[in-house]
SEVOKE-377056 format. One record per residue (C-alpha): x, y, z; residue number from 1. Coordinates in steps of 0.2 Angstrom, whole numbers, plus 5000, padded with zeros to 4 digits. Layout:
{vexfi {X, Y, Z}, NUM} ...
END
This chain:
{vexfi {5114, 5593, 5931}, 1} {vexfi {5133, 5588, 5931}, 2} {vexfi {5136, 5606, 5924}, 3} {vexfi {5128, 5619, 5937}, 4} {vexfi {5138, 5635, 5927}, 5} {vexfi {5132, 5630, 5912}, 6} {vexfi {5120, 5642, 5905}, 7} {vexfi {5108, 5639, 5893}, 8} {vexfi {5103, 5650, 5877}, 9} {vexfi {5085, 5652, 5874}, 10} {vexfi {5078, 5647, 5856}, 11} {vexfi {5077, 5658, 5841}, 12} {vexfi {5063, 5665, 5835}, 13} {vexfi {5058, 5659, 5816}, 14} {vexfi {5060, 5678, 5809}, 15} {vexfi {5080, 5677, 5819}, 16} {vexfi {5081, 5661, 5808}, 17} {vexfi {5078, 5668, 5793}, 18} {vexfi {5087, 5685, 5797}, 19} {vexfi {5100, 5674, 5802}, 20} {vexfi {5098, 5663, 5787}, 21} {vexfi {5098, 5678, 5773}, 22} {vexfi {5116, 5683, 5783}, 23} {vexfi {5125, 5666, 5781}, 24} {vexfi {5120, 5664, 5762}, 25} {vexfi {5125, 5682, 5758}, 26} {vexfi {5140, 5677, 5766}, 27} {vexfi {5144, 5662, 5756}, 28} {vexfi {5141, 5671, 5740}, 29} {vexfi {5155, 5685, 5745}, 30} {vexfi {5167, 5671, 5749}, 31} {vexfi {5161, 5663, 5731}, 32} {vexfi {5163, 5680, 5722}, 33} {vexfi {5181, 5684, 5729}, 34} {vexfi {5184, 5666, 5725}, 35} {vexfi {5181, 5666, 5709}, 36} {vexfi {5187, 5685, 5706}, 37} {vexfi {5205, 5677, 5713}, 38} {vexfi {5205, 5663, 5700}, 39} {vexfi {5201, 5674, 5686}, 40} {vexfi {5215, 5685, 5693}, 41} {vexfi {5228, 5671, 5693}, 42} {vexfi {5222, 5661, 5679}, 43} {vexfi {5223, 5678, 5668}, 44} {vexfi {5242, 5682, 5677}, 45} {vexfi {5247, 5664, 5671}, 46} {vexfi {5241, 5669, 5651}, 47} {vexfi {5252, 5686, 5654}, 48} {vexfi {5238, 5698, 5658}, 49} {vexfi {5236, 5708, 5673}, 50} {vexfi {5218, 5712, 5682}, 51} {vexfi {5213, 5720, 5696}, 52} {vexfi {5211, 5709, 5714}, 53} {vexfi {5198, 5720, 5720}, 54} {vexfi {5180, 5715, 5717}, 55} {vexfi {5174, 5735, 5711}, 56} {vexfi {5188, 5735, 5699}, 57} {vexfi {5189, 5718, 5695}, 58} {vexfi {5168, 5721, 5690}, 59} {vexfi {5173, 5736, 5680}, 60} {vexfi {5190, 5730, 5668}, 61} {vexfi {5187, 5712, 5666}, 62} {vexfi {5176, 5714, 5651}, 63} {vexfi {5189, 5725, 5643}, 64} {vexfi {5204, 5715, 5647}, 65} {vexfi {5197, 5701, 5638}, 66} {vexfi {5190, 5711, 5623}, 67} {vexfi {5208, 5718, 5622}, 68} {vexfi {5219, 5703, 5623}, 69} {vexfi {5206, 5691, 5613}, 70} {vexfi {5220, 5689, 5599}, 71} {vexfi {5234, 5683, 5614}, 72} {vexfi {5221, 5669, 5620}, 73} {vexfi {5217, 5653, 5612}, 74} {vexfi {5199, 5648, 5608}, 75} {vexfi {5198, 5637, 5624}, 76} {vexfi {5205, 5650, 5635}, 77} {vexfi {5194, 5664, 5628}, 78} {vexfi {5176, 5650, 5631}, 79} {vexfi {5183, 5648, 5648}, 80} {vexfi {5186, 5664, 5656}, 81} {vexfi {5168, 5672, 5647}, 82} {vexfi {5161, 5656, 5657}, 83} {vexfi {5170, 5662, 5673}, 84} {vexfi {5162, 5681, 5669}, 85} {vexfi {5144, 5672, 5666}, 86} {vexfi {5148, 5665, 5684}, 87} {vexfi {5152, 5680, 5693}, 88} {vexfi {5139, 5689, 5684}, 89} {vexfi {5126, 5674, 5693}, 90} {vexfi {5135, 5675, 5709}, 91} {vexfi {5134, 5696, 5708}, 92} {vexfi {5114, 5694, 5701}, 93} {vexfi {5112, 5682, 5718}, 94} {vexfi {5120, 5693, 5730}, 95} {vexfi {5108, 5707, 5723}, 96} {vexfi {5094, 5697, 5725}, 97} {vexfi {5101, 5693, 5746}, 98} {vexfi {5105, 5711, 5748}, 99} {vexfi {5086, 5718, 5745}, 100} {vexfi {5078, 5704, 5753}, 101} {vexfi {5089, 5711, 5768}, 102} {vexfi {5086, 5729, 5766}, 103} {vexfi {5068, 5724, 5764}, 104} {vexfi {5067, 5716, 5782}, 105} {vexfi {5077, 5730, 5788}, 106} {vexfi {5062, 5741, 5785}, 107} {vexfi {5050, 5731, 5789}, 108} {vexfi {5056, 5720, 5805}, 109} {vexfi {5050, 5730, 5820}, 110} {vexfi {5067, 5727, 5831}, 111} {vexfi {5078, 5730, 5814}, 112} {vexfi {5069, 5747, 5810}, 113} {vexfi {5073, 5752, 5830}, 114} {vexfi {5092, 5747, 5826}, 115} {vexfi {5093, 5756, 5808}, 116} {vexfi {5089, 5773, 5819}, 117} {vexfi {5109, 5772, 5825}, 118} {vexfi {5119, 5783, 5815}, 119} {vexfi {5131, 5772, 5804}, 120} {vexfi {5122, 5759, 5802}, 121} {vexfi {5117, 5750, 5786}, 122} {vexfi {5106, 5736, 5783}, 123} 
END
């Protein structure tokens, strides 16, 4: 041992890899959805339209910003940005899906029910 502080980690358990695994792809699909959310928001500032930058809102006026200014857009821009609300609809359908798969471990998982006991905790 060249390194006698060095101290070592012990393996994870496969139900801490899966835990772990549902948290990193949960994460990525956030980061996609205020991806996408930001595009939309800029790519609809650029035609002259104003939407809101936060996910909640940005879920609840998108549909009716378009529908409204469907007369202002051309044909082209119209396909693309009810592709881009087909997108976020997947993406928000996905992290749905991550988010009860989580809850359902953090009823079940022995060690995850004993944390859920703290107040302010969520799954």
């Amino acid at each position: 041992m060249t390194r006698p502080t060095m101290r070592f980690v012990p393996t994870k358990e496969v139900d801490q890899q899966d835990i772990q695994a549902l948290h990193r792809v949960r994460e990525r699909l956030m980061g996609a959805r205020t991806a996408l959310v930001n595009e939309v928001h800029g790519l609809l500032h650029e035609y002259g339209n104003r939407a809101p930058q936060r996910v909640a809102k940005f879920r609840q006026a998108v549909v009716g910003i378009l529908e409204s200014e469907k007369d202002k857009l051309t044909p082209l821009s119209r396909e693309m940005f009810w592709k881009l609300v087909d997108e976020f609809a997947a993406v928000e359908e996905q992290l749905a899906y991550y988010q009860e798969k989580l809850e359902t471990v953090a009823t079940t998982h022995p060690e995850c029910r004993r944390l859920m006991t703290i107040r302010g905790l969520v799954p």
